[in-house]
Residue frames as a rotation matrix with the C-alpha (Angstrom) as fourth column:
UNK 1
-0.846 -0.365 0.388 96.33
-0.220 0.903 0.370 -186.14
-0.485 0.228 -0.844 20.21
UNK 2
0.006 0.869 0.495 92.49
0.529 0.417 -0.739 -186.59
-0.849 0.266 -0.457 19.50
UNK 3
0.704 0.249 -0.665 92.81
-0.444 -0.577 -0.686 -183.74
-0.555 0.778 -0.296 16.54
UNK 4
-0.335 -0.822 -0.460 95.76
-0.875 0.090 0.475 -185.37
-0.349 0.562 -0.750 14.88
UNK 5
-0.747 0.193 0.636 94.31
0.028 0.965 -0.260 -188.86
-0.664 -0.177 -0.727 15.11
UNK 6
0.416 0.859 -0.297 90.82
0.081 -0.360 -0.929 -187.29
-0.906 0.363 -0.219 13.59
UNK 7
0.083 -0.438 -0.895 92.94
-0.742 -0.627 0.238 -185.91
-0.665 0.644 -0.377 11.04
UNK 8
-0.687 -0.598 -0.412 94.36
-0.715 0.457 0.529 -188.63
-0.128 0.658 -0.742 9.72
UNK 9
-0.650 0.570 0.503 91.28
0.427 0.821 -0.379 -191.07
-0.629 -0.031 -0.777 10.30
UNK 10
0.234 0.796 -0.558 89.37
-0.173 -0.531 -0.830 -188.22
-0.957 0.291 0.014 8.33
UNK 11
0.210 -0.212 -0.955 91.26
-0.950 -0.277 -0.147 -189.32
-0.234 0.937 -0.260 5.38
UNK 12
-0.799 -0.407 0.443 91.24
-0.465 0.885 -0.027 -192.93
-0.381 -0.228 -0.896 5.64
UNK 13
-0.173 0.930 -0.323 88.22
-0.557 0.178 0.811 -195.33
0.812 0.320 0.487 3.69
UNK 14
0.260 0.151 -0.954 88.69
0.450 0.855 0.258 -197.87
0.854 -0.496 0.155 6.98
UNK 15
0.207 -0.033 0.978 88.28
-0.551 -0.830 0.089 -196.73
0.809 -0.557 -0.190 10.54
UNK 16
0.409 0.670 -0.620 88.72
-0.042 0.692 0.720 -199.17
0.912 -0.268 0.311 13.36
UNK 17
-0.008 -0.195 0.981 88.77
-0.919 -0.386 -0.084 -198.25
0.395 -0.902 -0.176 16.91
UNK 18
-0.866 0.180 -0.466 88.56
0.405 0.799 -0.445 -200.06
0.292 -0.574 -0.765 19.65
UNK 19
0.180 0.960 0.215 85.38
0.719 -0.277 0.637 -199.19
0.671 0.040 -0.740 21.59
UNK 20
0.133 -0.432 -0.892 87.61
0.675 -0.620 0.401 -197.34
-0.726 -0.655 0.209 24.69
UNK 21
-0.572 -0.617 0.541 89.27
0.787 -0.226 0.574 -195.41
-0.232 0.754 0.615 21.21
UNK 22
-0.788 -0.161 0.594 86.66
0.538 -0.650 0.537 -194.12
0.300 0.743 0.598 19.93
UNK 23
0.570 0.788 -0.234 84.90
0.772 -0.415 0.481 -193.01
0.282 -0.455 -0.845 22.78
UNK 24
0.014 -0.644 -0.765 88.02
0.710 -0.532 0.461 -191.33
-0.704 -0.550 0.449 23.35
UNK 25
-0.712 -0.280 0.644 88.47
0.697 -0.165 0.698 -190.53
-0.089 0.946 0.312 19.79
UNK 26
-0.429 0.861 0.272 84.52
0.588 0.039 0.808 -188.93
0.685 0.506 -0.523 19.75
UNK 27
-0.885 0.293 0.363 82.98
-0.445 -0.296 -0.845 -188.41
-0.141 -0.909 0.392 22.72
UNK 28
-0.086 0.970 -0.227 80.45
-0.945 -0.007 0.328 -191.11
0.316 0.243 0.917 21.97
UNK 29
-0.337 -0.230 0.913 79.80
-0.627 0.778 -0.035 -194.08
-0.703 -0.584 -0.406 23.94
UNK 30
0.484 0.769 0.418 77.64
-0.364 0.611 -0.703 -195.60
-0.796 0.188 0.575 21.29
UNK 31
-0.450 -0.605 0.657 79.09
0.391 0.528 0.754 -197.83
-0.803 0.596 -0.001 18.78
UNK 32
0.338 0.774 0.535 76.53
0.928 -0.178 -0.328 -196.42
-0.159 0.608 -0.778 15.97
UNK 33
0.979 0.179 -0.096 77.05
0.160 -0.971 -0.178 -193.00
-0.125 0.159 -0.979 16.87
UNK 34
0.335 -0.942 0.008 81.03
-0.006 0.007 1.000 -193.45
-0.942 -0.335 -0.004 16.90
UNK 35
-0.191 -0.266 0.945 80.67
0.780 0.544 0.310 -194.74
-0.597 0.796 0.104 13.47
UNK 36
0.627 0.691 0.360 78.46
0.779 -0.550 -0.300 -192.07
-0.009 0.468 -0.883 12.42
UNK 37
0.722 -0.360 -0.591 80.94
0.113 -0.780 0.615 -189.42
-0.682 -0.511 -0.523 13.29
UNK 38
-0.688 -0.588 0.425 83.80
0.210 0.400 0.892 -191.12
-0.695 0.703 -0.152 11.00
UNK 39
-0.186 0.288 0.939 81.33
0.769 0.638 -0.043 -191.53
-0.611 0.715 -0.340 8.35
UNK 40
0.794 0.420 -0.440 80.15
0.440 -0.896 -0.060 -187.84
-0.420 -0.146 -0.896 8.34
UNK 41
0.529 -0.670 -0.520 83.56
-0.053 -0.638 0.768 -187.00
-0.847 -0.379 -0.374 7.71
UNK 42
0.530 0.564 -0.633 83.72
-0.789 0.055 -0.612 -189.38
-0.310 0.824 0.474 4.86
UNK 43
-0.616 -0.492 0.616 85.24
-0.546 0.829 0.116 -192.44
-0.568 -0.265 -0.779 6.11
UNK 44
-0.374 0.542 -0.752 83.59
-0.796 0.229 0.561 -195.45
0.476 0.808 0.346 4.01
UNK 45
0.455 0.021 -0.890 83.84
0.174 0.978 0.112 -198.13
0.873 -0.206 0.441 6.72
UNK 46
-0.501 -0.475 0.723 84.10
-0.797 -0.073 -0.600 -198.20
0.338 -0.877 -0.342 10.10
UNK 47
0.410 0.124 -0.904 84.02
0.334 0.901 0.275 -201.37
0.849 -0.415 0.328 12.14
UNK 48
0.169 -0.248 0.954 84.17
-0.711 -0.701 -0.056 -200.79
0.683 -0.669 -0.295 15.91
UNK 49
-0.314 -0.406 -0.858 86.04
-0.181 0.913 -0.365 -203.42
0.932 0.041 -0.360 17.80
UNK 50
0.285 0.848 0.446 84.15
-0.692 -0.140 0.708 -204.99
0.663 -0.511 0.547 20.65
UNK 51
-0.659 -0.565 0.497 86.57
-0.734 0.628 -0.259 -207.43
-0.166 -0.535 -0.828 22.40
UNK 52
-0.968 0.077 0.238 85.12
0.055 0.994 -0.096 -210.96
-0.244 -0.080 -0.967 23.31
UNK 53
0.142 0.968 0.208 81.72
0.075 0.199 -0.977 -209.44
-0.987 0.155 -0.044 22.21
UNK 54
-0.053 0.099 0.994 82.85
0.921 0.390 0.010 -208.78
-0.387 0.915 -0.112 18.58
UNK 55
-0.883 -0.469 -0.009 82.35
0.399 -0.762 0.509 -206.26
-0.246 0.446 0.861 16.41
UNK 56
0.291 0.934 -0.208 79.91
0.388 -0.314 -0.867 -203.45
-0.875 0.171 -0.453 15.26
UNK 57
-0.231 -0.783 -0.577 79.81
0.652 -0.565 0.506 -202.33
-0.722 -0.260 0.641 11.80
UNK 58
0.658 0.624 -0.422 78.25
0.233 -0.702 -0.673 -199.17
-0.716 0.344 -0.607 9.67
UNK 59
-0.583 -0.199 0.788 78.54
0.810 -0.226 0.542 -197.83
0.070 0.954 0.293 6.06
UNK 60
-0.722 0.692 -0.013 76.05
-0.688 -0.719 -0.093 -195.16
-0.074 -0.059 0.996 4.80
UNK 61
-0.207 0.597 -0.775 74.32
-0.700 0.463 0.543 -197.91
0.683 0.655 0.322 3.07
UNK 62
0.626 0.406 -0.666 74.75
0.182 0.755 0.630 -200.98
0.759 -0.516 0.398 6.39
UNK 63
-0.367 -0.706 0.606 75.60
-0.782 -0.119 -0.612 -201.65
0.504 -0.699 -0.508 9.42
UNK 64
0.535 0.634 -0.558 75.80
-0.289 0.758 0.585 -204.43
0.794 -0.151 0.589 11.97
UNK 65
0.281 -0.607 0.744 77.15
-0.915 0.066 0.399 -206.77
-0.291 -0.792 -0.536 14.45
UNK 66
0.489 -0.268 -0.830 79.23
-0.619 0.564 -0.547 -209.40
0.615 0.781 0.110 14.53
UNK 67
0.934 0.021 0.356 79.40
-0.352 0.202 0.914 -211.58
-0.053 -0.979 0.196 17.37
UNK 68
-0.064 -0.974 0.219 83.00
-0.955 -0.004 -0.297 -212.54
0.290 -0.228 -0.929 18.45
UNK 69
0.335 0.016 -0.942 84.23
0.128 0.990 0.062 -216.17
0.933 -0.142 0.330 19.40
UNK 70
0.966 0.205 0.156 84.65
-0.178 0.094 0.979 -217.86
0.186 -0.974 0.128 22.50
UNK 71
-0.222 -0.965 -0.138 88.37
-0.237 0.191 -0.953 -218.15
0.946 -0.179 -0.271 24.10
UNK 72
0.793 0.153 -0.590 88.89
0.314 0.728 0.610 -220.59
0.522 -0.669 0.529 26.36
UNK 73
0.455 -0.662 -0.596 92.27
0.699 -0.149 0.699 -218.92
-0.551 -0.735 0.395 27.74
UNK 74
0.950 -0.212 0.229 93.65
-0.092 -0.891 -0.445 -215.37
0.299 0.402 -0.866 26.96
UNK 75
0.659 -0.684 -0.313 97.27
0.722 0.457 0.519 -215.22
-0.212 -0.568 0.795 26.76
UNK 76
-0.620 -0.437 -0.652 98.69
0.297 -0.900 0.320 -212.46
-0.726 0.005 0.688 25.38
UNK 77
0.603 0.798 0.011 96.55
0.417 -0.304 -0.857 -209.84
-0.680 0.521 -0.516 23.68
UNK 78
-0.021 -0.442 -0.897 99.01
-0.431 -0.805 0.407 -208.06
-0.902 0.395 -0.173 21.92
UNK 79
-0.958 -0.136 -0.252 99.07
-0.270 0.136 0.953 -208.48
-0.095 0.981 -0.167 18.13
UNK 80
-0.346 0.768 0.539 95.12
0.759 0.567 -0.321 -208.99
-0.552 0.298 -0.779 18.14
UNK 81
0.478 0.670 -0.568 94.02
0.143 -0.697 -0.703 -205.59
-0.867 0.255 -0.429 16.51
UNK 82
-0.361 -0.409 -0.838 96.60
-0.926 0.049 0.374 -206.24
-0.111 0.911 -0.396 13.59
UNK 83
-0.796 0.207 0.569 95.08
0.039 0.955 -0.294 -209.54
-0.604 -0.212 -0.768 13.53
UNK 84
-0.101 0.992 0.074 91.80
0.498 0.115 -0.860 -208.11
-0.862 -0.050 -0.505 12.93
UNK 85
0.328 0.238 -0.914 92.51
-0.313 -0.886 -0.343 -205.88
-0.891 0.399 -0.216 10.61
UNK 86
-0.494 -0.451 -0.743 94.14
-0.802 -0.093 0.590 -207.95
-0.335 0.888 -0.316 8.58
UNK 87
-0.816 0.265 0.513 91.40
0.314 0.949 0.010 -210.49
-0.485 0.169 -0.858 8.46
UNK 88
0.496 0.796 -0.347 88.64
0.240 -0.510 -0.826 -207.88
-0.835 0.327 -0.444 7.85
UNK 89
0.339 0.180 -0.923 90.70
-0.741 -0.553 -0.380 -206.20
-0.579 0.813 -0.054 4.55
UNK 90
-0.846 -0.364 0.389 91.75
-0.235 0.910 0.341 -210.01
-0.478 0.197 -0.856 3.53
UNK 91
-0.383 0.886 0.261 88.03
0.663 0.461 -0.590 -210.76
-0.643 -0.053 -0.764 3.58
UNK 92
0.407 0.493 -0.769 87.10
-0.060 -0.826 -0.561 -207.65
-0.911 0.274 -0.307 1.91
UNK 93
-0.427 -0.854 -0.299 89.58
-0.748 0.147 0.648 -208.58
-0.509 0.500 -0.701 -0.77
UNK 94
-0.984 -0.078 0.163 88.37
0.005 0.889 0.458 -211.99
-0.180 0.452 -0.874 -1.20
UNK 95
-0.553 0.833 -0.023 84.64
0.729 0.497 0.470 -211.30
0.403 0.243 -0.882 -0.61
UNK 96
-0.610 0.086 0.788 83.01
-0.127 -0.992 0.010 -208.08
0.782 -0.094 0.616 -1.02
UNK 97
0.547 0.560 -0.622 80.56
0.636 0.206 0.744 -209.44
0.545 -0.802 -0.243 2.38
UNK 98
0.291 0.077 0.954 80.92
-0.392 -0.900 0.192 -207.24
0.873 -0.430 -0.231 5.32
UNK 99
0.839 0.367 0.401 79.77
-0.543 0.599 0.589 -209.44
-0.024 -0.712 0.702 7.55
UNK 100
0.980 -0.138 -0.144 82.23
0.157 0.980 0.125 -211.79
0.124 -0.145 0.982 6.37
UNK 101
-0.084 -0.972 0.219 85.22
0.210 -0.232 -0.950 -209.72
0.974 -0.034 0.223 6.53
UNK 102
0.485 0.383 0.786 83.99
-0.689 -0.387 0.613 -208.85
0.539 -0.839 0.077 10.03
UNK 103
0.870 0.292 0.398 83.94
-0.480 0.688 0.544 -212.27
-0.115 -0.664 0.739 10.97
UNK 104
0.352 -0.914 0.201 87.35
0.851 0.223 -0.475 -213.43
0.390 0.338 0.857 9.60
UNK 105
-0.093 -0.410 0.907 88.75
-0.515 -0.760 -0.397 -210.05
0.852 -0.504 -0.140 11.48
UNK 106
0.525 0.353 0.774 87.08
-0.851 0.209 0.481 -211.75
0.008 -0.912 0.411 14.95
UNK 107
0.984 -0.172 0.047 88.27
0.154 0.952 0.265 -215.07
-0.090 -0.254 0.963 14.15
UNK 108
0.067 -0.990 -0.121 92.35
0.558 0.138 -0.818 -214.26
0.827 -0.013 0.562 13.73
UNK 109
0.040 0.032 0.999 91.59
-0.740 -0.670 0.051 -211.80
0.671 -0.741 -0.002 16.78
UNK 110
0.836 0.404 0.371 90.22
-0.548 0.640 0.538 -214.62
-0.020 -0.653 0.757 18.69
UNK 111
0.878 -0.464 -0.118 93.39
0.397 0.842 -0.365 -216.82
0.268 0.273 0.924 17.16
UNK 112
0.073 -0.737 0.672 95.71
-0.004 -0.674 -0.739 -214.10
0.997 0.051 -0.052 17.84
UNK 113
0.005 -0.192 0.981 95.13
-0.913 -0.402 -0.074 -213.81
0.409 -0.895 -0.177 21.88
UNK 114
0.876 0.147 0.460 95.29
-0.389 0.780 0.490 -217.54
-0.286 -0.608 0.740 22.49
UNK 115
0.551 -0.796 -0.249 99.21
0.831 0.550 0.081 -217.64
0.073 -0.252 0.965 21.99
UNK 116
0.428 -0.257 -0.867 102.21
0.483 -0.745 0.459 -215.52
-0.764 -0.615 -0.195 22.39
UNK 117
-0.647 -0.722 0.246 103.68
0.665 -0.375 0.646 -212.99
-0.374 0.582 0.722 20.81
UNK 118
-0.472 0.304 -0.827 102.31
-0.507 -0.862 -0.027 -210.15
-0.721 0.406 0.561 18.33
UNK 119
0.194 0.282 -0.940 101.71
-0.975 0.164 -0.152 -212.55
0.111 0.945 0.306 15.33
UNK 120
-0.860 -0.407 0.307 102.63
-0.461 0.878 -0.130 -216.03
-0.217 -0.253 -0.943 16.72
UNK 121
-0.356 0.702 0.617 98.54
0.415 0.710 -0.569 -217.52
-0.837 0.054 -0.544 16.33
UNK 122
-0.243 0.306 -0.921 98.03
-0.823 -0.567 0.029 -215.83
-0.513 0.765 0.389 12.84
UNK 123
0.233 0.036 0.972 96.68
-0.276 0.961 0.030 -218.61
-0.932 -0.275 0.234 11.40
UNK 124
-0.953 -0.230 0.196 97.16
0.135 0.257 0.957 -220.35
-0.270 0.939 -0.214 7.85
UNK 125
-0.259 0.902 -0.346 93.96
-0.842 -0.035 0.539 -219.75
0.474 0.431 0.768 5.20
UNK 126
0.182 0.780 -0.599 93.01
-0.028 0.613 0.790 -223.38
0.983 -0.127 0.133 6.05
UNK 127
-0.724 -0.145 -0.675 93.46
0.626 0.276 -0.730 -223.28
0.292 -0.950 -0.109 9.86
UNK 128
-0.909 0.371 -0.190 91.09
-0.050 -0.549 -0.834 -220.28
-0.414 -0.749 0.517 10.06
UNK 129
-0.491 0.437 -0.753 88.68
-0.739 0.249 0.626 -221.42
0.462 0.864 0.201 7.76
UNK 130
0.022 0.312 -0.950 88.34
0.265 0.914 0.307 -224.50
0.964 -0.258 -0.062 9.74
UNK 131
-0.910 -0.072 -0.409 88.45
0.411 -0.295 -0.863 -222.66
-0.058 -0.953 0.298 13.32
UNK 132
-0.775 0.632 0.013 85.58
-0.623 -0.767 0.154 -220.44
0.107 0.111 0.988 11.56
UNK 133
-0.258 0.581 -0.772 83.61
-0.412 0.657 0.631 -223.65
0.874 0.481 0.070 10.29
UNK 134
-0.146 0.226 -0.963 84.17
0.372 0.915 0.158 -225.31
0.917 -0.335 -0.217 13.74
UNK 135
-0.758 0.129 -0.639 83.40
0.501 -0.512 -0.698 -222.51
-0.418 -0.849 0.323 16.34
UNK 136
-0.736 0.587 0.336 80.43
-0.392 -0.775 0.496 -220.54
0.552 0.234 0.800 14.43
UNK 137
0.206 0.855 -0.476 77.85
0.464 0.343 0.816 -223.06
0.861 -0.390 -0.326 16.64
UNK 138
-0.028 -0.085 -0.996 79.03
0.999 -0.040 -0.025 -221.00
-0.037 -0.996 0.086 19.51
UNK 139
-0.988 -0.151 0.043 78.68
0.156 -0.921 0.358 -217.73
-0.015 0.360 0.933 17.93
């Protein structure tokens, strides 16, 4: 499973594990060095997902973190890592920032596990916009 996965992630410009993943994926506990592996291979982007701490992510050129929002009740997790992903290449779309596609990945995550379903707390452009605006003092 881990060589097939590889495979196909070796041909991808966007990587994004979770952090369990791609220690599984690697054999590296570090977020950095997880990335580094992907990148080597010639991934462009890899963003390792950090649950309720956020994200970490590396280019050749940057890398960072990206601190995650607070949730006040977890209800169903399922449909947060399509969540994220589609806030991070949304953001990347609209605004060549990292950071800010990062953070617009965290924030529909973060919207995504505080109702049910797979896709039930996706939010509208202005609802996460304004969730971003009114939760970054807790970030």
């Amino acid at each position: 499973m881990v060589e097939q996965i590889n495979a196909v992630a070796f041909q991808a410009d966007y990587v994004l594990p979770g952090i369990s993943e791609g220690e599984r994926l690697t054999g590296f506990k570090n977020p950095a060095d997880i990335a580094s592996f992907y990148l080597q291979k010639g991934v462009k982007l890899v963003v390792i997902k950090l649950g309720e701490e956020g994200a970490f992510y590396k280019t050749l050129n940057e890398e960072g973190t990206v601190p995650g929002f607070k949730v006040e009740e977890v209800i169903d997790t399922v449909g947060a890592g399509d969540g994220f992903a589609v806030g991070l290449i949304s953001g990347l779309i609209e605004n060549p920032s990292i950071y800010e596609a990062v953070l617009r990945g965290n924030a529909i995550g973060a919207l995504s596990v505080q109702a049910p379903g797979d896709n039930d707390g996706y939010p509208t452009k202005v609802k996460l916009l304004q969730f971003i605006e009114n939760n970054l003092k807790g970030v």
